[in-house]
FIDO-875138 format. One record per atom (N, C-alpha, C): atom name; residue number from 1; residue in one letter; z, x, y. Coordinates in steps of 0.05 Angstrom, whole numbers, always signed. Example, Ala and Ser with C-alpha at 12.3 -4.5 7.8 and 13.67 -1.06 7.14 Angstrom:
! residues 2
+------+------+------+--------+--------+--------+
: name : resi : resn :      z :      x :      y :
+------+------+------+--------+--------+--------+
:    N :    1 :    a :   +156 :   +264 :   -114 :
:   CA :    1 :    a :   +156 :   +246 :    -90 :
:    C :    1 :    a :   +156 :   +264 :    -66 :
:    N :    2 :    s :   +142 :   +257 :    -45 :
:   CA :    2 :    s :   +143 :   +273 :    -21 :
:    C :    2 :    s :   +157 :   +258 :     +1 :
+------+------+------+--------+--------+--------+
! end
This chain:
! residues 93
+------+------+------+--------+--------+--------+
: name : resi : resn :      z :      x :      y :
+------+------+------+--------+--------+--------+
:    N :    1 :    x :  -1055 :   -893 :  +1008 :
:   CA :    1 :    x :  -1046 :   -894 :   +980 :
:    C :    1 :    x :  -1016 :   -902 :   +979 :
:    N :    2 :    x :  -1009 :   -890 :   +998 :
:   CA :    2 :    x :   -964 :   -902 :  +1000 :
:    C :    2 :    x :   -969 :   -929 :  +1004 :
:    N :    3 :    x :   -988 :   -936 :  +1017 :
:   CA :    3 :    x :   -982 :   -968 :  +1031 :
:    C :    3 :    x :   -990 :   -985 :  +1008 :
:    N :    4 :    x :  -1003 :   -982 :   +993 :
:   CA :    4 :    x :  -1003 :   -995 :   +964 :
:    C :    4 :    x :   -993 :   -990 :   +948 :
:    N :    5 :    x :   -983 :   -977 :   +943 :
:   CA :    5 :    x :   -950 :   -960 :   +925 :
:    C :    5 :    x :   -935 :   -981 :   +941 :
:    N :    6 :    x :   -931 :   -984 :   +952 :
:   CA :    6 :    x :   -895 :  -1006 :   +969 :
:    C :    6 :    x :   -907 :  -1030 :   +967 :
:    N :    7 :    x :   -932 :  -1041 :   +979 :
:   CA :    7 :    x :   -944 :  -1064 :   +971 :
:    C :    7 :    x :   -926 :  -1072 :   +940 :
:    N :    8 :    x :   -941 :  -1058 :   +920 :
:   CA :    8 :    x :   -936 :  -1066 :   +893 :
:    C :    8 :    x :   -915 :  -1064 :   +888 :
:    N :    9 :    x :   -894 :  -1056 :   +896 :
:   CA :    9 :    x :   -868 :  -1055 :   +894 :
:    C :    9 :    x :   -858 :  -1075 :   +906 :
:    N :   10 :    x :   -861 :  -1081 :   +931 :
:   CA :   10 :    x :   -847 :  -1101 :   +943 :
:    C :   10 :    x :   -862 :  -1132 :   +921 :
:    N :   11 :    x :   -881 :  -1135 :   +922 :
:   CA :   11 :    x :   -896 :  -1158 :   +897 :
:    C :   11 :    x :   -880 :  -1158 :   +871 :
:    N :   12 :    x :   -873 :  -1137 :   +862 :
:   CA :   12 :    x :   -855 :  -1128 :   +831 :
:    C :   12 :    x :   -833 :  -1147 :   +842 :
:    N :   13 :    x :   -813 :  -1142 :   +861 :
:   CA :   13 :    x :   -790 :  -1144 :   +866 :
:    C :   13 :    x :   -792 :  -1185 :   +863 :
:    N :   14 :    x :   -807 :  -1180 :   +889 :
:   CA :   14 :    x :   -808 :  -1217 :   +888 :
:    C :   14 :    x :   -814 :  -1230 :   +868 :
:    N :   15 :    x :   -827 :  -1215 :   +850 :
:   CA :   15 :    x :   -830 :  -1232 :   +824 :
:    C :   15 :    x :   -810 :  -1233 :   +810 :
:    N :   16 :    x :   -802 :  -1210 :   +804 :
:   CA :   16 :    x :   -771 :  -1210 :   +797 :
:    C :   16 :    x :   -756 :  -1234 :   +802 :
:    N :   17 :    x :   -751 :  -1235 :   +835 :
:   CA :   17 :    x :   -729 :  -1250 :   +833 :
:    C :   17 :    x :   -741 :  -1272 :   +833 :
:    N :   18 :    x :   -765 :  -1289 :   +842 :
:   CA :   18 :    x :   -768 :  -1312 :   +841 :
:    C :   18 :    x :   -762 :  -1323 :   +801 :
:    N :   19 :    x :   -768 :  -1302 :   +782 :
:   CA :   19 :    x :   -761 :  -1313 :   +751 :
:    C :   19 :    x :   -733 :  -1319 :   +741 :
:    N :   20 :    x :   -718 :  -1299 :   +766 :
:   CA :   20 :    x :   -686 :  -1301 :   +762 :
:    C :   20 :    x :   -676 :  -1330 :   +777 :
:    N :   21 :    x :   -694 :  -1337 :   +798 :
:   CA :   21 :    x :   -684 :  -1360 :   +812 :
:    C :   21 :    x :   -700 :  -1385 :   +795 :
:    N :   22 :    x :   -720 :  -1381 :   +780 :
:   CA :   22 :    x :   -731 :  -1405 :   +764 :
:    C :   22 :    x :   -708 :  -1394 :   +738 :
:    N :   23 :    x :   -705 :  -1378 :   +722 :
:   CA :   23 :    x :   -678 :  -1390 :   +699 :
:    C :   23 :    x :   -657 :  -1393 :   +700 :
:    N :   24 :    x :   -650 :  -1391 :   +734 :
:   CA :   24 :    x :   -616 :  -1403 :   +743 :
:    C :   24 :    x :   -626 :  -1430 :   +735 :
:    N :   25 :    x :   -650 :  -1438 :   +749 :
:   CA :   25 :    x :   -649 :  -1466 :   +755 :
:    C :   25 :    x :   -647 :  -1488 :   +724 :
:    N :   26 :    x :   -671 :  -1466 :   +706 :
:   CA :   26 :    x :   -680 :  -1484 :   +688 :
:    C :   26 :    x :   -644 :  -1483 :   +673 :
:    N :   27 :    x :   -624 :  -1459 :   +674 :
:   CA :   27 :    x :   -599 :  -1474 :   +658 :
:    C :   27 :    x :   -583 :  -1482 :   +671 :
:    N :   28 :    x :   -579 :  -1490 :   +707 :
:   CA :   28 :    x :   -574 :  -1507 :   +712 :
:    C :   28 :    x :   -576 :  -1536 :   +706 :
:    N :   29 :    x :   -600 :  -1539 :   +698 :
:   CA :   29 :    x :   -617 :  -1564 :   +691 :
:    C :   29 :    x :   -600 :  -1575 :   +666 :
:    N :   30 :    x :   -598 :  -1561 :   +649 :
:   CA :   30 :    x :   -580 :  -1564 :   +621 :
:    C :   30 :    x :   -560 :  -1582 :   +628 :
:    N :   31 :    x :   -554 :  -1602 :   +613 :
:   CA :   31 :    x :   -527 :  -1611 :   +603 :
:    C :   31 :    x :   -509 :  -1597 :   +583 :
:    N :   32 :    x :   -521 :  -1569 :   +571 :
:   CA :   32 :    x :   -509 :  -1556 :   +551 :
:    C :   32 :    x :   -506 :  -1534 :   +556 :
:    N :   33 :    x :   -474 :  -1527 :   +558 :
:   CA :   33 :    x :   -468 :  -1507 :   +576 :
:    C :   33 :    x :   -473 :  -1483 :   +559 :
:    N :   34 :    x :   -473 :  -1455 :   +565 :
:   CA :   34 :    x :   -484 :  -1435 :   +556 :
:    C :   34 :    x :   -468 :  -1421 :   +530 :
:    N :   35 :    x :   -451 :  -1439 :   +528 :
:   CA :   35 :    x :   -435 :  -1433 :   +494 :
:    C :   35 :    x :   -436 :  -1451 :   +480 :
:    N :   36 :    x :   -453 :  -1472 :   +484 :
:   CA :   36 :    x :   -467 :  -1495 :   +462 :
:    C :   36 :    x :   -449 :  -1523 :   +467 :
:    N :   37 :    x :   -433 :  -1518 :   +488 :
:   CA :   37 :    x :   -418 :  -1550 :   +485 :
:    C :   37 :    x :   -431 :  -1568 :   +505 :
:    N :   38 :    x :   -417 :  -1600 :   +498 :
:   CA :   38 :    x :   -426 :  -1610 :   +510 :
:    C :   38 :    x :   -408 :  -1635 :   +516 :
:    N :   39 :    x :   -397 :  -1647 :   +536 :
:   CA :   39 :    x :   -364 :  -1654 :   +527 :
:    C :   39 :    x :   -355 :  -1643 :   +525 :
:    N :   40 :    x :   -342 :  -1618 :   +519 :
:   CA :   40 :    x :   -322 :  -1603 :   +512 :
:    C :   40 :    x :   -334 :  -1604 :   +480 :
:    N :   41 :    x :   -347 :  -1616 :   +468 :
:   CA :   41 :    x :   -355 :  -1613 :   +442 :
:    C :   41 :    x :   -374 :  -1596 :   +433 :
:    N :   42 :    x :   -366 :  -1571 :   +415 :
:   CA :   42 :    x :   -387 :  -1557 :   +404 :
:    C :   42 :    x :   -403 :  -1565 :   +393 :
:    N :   43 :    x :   -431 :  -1563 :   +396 :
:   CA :   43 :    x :   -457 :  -1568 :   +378 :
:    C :   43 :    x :   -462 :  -1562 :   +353 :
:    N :   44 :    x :   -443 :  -1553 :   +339 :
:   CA :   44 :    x :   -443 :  -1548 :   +320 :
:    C :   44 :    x :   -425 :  -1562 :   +298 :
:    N :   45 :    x :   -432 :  -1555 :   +265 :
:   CA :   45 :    x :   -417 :  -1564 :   +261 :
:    C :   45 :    x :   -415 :  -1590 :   +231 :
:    N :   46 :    x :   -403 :  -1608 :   +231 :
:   CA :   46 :    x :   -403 :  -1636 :   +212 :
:    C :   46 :    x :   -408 :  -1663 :   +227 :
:    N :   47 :    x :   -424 :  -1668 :   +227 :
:   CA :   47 :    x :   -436 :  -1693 :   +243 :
:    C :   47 :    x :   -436 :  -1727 :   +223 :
:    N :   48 :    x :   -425 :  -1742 :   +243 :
:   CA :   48 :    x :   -428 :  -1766 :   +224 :
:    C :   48 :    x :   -443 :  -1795 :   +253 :
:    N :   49 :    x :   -460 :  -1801 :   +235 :
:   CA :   49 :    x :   -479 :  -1821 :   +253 :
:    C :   49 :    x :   -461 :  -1842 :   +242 :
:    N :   50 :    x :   -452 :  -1861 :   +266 :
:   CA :   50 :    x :   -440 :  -1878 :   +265 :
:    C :   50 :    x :   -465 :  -1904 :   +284 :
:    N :   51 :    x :   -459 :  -1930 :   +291 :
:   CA :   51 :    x :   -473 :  -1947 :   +300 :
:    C :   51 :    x :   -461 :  -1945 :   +323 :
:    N :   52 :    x :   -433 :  -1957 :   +331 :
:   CA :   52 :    x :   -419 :  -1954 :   +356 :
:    C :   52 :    x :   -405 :  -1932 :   +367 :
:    N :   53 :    x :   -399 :  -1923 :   +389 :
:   CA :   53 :    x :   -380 :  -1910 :   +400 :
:    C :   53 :    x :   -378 :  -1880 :   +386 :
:    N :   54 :    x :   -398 :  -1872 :   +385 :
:   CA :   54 :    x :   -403 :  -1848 :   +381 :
:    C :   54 :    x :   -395 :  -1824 :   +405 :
:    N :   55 :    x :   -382 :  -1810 :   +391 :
:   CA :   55 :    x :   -378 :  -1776 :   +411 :
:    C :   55 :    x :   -402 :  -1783 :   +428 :
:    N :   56 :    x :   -418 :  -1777 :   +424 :
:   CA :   56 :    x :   -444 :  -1754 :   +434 :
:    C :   56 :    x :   -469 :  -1785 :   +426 :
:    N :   57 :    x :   -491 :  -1788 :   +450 :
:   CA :   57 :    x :   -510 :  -1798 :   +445 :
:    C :   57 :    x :   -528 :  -1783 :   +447 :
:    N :   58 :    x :   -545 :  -1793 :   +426 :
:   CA :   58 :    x :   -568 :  -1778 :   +425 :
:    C :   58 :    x :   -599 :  -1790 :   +424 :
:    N :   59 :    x :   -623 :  -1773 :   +434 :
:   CA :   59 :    x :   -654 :  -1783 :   +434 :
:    C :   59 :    x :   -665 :  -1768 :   +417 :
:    N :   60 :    x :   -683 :  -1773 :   +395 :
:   CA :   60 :    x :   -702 :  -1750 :   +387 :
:    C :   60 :    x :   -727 :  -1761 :   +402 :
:    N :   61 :    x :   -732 :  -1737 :   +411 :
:   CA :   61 :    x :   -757 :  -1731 :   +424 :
:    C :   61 :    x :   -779 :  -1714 :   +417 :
:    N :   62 :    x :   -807 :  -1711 :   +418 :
:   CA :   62 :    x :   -819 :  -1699 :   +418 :
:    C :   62 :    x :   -827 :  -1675 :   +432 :
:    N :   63 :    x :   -819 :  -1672 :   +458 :
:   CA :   63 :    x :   -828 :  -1648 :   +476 :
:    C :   63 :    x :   -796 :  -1653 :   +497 :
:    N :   64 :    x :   -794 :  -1619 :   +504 :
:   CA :   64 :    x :   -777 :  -1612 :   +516 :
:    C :   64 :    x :   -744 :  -1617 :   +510 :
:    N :   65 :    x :   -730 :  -1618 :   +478 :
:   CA :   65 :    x :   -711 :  -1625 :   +470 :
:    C :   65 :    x :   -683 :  -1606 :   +491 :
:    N :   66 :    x :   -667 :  -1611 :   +498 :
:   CA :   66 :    x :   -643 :  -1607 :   +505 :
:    C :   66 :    x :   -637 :  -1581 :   +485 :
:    N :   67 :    x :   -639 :  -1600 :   +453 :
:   CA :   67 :    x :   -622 :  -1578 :   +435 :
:    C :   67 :    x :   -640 :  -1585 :   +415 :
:    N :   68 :    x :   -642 :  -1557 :   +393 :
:   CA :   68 :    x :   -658 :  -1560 :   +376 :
:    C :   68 :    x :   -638 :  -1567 :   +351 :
:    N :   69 :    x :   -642 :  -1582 :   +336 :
:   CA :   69 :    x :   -619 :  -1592 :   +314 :
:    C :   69 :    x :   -635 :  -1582 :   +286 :
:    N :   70 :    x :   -619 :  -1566 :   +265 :
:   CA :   70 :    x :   -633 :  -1563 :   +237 :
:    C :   70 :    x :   -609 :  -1573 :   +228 :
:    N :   71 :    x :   -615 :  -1590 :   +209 :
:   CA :   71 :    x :   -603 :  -1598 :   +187 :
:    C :   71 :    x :   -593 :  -1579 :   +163 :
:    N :   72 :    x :   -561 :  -1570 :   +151 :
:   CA :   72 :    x :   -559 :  -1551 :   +136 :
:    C :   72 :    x :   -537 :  -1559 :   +126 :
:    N :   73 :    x :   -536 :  -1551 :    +96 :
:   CA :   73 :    x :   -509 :  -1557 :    +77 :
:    C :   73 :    x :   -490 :  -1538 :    +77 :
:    N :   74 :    x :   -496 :  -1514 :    +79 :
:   CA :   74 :    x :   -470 :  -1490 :    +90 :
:    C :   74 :    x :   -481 :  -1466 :   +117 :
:    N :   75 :    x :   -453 :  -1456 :   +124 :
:   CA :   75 :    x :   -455 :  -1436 :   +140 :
:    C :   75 :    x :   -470 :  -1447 :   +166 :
:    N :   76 :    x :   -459 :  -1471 :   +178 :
:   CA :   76 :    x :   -459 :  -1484 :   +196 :
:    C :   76 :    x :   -445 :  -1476 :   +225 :
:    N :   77 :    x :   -453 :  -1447 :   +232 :
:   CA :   77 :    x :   -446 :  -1429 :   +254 :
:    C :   77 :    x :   -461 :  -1432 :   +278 :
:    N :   78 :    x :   -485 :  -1428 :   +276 :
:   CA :   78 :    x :   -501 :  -1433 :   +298 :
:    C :   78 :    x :   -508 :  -1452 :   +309 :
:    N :   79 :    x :   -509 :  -1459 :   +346 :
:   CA :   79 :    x :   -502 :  -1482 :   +369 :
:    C :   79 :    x :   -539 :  -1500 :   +348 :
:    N :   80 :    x :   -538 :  -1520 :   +345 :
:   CA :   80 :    x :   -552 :  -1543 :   +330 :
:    C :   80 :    x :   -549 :  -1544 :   +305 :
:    N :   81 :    x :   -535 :  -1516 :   +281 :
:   CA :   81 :    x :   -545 :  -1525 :   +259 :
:    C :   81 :    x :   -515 :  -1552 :   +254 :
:    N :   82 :    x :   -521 :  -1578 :   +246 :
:   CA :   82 :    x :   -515 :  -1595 :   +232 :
:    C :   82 :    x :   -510 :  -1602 :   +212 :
:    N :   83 :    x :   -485 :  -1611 :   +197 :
:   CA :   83 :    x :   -492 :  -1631 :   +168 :
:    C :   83 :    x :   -478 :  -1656 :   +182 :
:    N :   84 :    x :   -495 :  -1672 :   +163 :
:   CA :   84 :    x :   -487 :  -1696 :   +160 :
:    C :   84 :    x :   -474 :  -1712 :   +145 :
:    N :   85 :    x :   -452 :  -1717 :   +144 :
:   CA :   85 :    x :   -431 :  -1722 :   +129 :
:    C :   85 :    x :   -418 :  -1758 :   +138 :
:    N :   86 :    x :   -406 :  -1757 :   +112 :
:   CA :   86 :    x :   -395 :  -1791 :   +121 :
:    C :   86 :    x :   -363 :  -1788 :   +132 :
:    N :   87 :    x :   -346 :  -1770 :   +122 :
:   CA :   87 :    x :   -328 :  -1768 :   +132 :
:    C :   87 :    x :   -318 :  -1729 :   +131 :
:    N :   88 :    x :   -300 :  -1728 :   +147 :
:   CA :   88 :    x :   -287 :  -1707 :   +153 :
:    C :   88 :    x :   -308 :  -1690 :   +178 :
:    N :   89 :    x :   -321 :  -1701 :   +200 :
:   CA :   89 :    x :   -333 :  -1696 :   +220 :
:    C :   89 :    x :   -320 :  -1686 :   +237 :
:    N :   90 :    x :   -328 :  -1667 :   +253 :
:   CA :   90 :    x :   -326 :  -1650 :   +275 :
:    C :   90 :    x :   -324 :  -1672 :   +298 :
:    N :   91 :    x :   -356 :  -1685 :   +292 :
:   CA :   91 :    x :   -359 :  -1702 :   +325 :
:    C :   91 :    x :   -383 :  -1721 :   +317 :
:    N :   92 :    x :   -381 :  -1748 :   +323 :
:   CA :   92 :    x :   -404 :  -1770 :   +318 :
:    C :   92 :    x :   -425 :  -1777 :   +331 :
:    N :   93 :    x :   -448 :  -1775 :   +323 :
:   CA :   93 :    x :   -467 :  -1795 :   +348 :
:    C :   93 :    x :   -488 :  -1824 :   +339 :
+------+------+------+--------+--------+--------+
! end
């Protein structure tokens, strides 16, 4: 009965760490470092779509986005929420 008591424990453990060594990796993987920037540019914020030479390029995609973006007219605090504005921008893409 001990030897399956430590069994399951030692199994607990490795699982453990193998989830801690898969979400190093997956926010290694990120280009967006763990306080929302990217460039040195926060994700957040007043956004203006320009054609050329934009801050920040961007893809919309369907599966597996980088960053989730909502569109919002105030209280533009949190890393994706966005407005879109023509001038007085934070950062362009």
């Amino acid at each position: 009965m001990h030897r399956n008591a430590c069994k399951i424990r030692v199994v607990a453990m490795l699982a453990a760490v193998w989830m801690l060594v898969l979400s190093s990796v997956a926010l290694a993987a990120s280009p967006i470092s763990e306080d929302g920037c990217y460039k040195g540019i926060r994700l957040a914020g007043k956004v203006k779509v320009v054609e050329y030479n934009g801050d920040i390029k961007v893809k919309v995609v369907n599966s597996f986005p980088d960053l989730r973006v909502k569109a919002v007219e105030h209280f533009l605090d949190d890393i994706g929420e966005w407005q879109f504005v023509e001038y007085g921008e934070d950062f362009t893409i």
